[in-house]
C-alpha positions as CSV (number, residue, x, y, z in Angstrom):
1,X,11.7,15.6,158.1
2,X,8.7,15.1,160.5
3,X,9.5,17.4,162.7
4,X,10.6,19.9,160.4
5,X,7.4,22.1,161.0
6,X,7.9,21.6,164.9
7,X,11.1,23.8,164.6
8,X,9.2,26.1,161.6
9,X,6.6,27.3,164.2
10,X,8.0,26.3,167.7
11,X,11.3,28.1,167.6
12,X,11.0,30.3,164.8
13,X,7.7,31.9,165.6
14,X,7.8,31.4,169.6
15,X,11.6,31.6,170.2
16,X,12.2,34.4,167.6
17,X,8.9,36.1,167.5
18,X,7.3,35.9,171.5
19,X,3.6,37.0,171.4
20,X,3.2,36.8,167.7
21,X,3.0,33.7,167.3
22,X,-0.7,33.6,166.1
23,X,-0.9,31.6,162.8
24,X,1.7,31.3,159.9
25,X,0.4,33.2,156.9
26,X,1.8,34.3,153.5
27,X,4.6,36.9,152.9
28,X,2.7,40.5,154.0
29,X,3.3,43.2,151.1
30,X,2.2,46.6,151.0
31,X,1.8,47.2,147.5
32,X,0.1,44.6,146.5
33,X,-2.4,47.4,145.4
34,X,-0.3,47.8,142.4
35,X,0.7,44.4,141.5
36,X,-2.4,42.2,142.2
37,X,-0.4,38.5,141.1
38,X,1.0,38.8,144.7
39,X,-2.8,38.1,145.6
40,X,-5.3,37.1,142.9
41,X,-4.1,34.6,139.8
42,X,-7.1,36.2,137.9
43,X,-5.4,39.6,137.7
44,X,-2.9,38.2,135.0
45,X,-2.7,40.4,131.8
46,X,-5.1,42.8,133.1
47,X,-2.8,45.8,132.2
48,X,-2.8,44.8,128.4
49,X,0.6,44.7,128.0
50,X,4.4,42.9,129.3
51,X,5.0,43.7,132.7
52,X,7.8,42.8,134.8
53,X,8.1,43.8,138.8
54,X,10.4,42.9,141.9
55,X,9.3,43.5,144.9
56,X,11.9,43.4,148.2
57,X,10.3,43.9,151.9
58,X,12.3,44.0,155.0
59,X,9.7,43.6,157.8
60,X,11.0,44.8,161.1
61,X,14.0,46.5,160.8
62,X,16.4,45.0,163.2
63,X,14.3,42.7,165.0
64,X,16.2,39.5,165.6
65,X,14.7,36.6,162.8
66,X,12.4,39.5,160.8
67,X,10.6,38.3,157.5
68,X,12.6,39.4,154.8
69,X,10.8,38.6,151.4
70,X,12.0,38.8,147.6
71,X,9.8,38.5,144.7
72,X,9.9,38.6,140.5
73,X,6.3,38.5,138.6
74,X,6.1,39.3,134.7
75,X,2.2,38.8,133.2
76,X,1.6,39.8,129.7
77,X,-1.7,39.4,127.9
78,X,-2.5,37.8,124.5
79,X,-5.7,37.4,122.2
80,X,-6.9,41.2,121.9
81,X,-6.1,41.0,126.0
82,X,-8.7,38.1,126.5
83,X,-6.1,36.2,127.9
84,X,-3.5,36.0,130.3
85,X,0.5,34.6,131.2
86,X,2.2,35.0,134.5
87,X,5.2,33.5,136.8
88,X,6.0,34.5,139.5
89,X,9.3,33.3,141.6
90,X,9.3,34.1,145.6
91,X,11.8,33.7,148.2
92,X,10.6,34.5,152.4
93,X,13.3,33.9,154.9
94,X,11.7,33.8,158.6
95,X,15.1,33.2,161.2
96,X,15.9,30.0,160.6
97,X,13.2,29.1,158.3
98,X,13.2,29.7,154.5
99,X,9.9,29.4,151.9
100,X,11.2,29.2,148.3
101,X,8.1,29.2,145.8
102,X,7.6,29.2,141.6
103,X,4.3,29.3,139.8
104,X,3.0,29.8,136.4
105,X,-0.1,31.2,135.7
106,X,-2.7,31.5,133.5
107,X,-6.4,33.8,133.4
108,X,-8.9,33.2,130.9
109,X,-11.1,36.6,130.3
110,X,-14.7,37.4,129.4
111,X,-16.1,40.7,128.2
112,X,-19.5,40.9,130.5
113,X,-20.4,44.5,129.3
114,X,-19.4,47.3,127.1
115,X,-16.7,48.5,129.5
116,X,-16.7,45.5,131.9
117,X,-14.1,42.0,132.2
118,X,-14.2,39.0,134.3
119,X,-11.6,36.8,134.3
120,X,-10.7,33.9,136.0
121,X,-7.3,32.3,136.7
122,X,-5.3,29.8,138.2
123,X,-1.8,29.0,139.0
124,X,0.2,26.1,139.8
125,X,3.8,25.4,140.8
126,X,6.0,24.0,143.8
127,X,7.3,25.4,147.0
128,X,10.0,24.4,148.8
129,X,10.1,25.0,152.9
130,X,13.7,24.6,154.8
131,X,14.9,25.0,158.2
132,X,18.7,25.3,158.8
133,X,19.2,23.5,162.2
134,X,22.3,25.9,162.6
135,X,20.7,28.6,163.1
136,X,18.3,27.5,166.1
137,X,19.1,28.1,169.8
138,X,18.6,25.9,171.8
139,X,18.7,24.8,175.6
140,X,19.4,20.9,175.0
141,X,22.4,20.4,173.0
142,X,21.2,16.2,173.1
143,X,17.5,17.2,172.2
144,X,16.7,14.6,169.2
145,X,14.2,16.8,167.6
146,X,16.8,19.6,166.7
147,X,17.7,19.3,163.2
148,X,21.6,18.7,161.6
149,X,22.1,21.5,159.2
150,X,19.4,22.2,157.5
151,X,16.2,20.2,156.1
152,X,14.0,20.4,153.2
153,X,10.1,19.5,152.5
154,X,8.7,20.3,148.4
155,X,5.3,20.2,148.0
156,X,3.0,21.3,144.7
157,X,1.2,24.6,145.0
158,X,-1.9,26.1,143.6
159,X,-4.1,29.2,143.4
160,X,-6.9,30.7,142.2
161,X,-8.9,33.4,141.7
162,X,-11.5,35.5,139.9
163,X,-11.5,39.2,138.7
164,X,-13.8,41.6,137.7
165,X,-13.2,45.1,136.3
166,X,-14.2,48.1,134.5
167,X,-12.9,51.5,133.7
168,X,-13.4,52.9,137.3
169,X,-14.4,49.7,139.8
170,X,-12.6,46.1,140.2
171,X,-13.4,43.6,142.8
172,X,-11.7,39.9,143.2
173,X,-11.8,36.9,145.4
174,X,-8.9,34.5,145.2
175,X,-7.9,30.9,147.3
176,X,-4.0,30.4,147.7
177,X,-2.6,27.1,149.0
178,X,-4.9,24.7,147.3
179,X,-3.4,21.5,147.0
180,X,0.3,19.8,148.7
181,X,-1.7,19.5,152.3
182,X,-1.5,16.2,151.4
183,X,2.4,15.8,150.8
184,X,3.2,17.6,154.3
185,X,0.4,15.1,156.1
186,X,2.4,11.8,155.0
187,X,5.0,14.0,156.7
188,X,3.5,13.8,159.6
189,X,3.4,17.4,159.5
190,X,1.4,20.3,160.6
191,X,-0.6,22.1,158.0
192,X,-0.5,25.4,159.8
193,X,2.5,26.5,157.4
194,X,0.8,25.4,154.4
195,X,-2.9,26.8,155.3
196,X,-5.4,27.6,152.9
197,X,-5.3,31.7,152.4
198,X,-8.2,33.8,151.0
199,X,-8.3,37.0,149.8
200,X,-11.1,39.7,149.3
201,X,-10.4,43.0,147.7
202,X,-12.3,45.5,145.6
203,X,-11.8,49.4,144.8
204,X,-12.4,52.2,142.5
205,X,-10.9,54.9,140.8
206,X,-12.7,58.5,140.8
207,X,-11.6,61.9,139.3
208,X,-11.1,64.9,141.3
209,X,-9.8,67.5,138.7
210,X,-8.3,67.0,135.6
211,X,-4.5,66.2,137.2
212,X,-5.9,64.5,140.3
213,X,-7.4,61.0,141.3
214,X,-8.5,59.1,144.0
215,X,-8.1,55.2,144.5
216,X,-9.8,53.6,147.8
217,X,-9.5,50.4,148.1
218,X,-9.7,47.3,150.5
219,X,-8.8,43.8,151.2
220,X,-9.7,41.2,153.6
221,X,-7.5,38.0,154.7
222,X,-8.8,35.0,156.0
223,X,-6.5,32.1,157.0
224,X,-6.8,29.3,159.9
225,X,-5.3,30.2,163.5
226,X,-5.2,34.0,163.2
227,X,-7.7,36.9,163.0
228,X,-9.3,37.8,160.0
229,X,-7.1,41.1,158.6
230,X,-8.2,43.9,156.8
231,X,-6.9,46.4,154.9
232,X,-8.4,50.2,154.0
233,X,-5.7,52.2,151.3
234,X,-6.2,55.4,149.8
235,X,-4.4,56.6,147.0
236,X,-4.2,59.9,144.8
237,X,-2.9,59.5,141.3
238,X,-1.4,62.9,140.3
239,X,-1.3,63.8,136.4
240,X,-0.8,59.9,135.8
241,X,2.9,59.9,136.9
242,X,2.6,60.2,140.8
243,X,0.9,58.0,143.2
244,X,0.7,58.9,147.0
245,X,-1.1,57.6,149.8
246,X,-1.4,54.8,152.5
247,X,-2.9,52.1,154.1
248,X,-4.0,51.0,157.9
249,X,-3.8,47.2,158.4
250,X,-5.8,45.9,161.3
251,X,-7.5,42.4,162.6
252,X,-10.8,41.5,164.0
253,X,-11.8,38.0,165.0
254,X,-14.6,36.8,163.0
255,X,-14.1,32.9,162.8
256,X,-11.3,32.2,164.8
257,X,-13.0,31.8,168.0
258,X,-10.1,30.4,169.7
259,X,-8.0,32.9,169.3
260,X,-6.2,34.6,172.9
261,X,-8.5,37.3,173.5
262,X,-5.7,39.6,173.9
263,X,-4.7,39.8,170.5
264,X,-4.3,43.4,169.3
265,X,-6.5,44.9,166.9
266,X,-4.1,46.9,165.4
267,X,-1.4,46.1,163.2
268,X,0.2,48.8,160.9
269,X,-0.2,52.2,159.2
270,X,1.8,52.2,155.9
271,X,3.0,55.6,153.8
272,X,3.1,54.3,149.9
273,X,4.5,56.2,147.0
274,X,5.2,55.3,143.7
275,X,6.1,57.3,140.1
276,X,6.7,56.8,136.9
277,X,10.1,57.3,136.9
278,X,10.4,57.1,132.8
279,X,7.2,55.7,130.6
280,X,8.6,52.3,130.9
281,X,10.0,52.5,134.8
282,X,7.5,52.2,137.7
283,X,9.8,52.6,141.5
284,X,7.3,51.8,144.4
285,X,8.0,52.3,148.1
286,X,6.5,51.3,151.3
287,X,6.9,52.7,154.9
288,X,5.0,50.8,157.2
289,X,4.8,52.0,160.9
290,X,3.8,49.1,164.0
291,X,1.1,49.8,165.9
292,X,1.2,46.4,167.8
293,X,3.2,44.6,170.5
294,X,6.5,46.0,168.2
295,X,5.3,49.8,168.2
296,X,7.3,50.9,171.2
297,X,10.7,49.0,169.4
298,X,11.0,51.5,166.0
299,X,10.9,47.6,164.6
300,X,9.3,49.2,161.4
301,X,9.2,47.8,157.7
302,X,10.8,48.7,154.8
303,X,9.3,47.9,151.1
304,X,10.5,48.4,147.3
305,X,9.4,47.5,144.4
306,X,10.9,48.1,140.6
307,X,8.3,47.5,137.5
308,X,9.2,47.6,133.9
309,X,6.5,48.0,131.5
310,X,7.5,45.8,127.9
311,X,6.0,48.8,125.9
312,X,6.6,52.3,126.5
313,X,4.0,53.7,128.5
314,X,3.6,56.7,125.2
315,X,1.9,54.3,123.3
316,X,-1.9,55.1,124.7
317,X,-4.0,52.1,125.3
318,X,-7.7,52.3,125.1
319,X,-8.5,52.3,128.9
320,X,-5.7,53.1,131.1
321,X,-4.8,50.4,133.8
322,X,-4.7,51.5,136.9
323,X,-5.5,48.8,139.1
């Protein structure tokens, strides 16, 4: 088990991955924009009501060991909205390496002004990360650090995360990976798998006729061993049914001063739709386009996402939620 993370970052992101192999973060999504539990705790029950989403992203289609992620969330709200429930169950299979995850969730939530909410929330669970020795290549077939079969670590897990709102901004700042450092150290293990992650975002939503609007929006990423990432999206909301729009994902180095100077900049240009398809049924998809070391490959990504509102979408609520 103590070399379990040697393997994780050593063959799966070096053997399987060559000059990526910058820092092990969290599962990548697209449209998180849409379902903020992916990245902020605090966001539970915003939307007023039960919701239930999936979420399936095949990163780099055909590339030999490519992420590919699963994920359920369901948050509903309770006490006139002024509080929050969420779980959240995720799966991320990296080549040999698989991160297995559960969390509940709960956000506490203030009025501050007439039309303004801050919340803040916090969620707490396990995660489980396995390498199947099976699946490595290697050179030394009498190499003692190559795992039999495969090999399991759990660890606890916790988030958290504040959010603020009103009818047309929102703006949120959440910490993943708060506690189980501890777990993998008596390990003897490296903590770059189990980092600590955080997450700045904020947007708005404006009106540009009666059937059209406009969402811009961004989010920066911090974690230790790789560049700070940020995104900048733009959406348009069209007669409250049809979102279309995109996002361009890039890094800049900011802390990490030991970084390979190298690194590229660039990272990915994403095409997002999504549509009501009935007032209870929300189908999302993402189209995201390399422009890094992988551009030249057609190694694209592939995202989809299924949301089921508890209540049908007919009954109005008071202030729409859109974010």
């Amino acid at each position: 088990m103590k070399k379990i993370i040697y393997f994780i970052l050593i063959a799966a992101y070096i053997g399987w991955f060559p000059q990526l192999a910058v820092g092990q973060q969290l599962p990548q999504f697209s449209q998180y924009i849409f379902n903020g539990l992916h990245i902020n705790p605090g966001y539970a029950g915003y939307k007023a009501e039960g919701y239930i989403q999936s979420t399936y992203r095949s990163q780099w289609i055909n590339f030999p060991g490519a992420p590919r992620t699963f994920t359920v969330t369901a948050d509903l709200s309770a006490n006139e909205g002024m509080q929050g429930f969420g779980v959240s169950f995720l799966t991320d299979q990296i080549g040999p390496a698989r991160t297995t995850g559960g969390l509940l969730t709960y956000a506490y939530r203030m009025q501050v002004g007439d039309e303004s909410f801050f919340s803040l929330g916090v969620s707490g669970g396990f995660t489980e990360y396995m390498i199947d020795g099976d699946l490595l290549k290697f050179n030394d077939n009498n190499d003692p650090n190559i795992p039999i079969g495969r090999e399991r670590l759990v660890t606890p897990n916790m988030n958290a995360g504040i959010f603020w709102h009103n009818n047309r901004f929102y703006a949120g700042l959440s910490a993943f990976n708060m506690v189980g450092q501890a777990a993998l150290e008596r390990e003897d293990i490296s903590l770059a798998f189990h980092d600590f992650h955080y997450f700045l975002t904020a947007g708005a939503l404006f009106p540009i006729s009666d059937v059209v609007q406009f969402k811009p929006s961004f989010l920066i990423k911090e974690v230790r061993g790789a560049p700070t990432s940020y995104d900048l999206n733009g959406m348009f909301l069209f007669m409250d049914r049809l979102w279309l729009g995109g996002s361009y994902r890039a890094n800049v180095q900011i802390w990490n001063d030991n970084l390979e100077s190298n690194l590229l900049n660039r990272n990915a240009v994403a095409f997002i739709a999504e549509i009501f398809a009935t007032d209870n049924i929300r189908i999302g998809y993402a189209y995201d386009h390399n422009l890094n070391v992988l551009q030249n490959f057609r190694n694209n990504s592939h995202e989809i996402s299924v949301g089921y509102y508890l209540s049908s979408r007919n009954v109005k609520l008071k202030n729409p939620r859109w974010f």
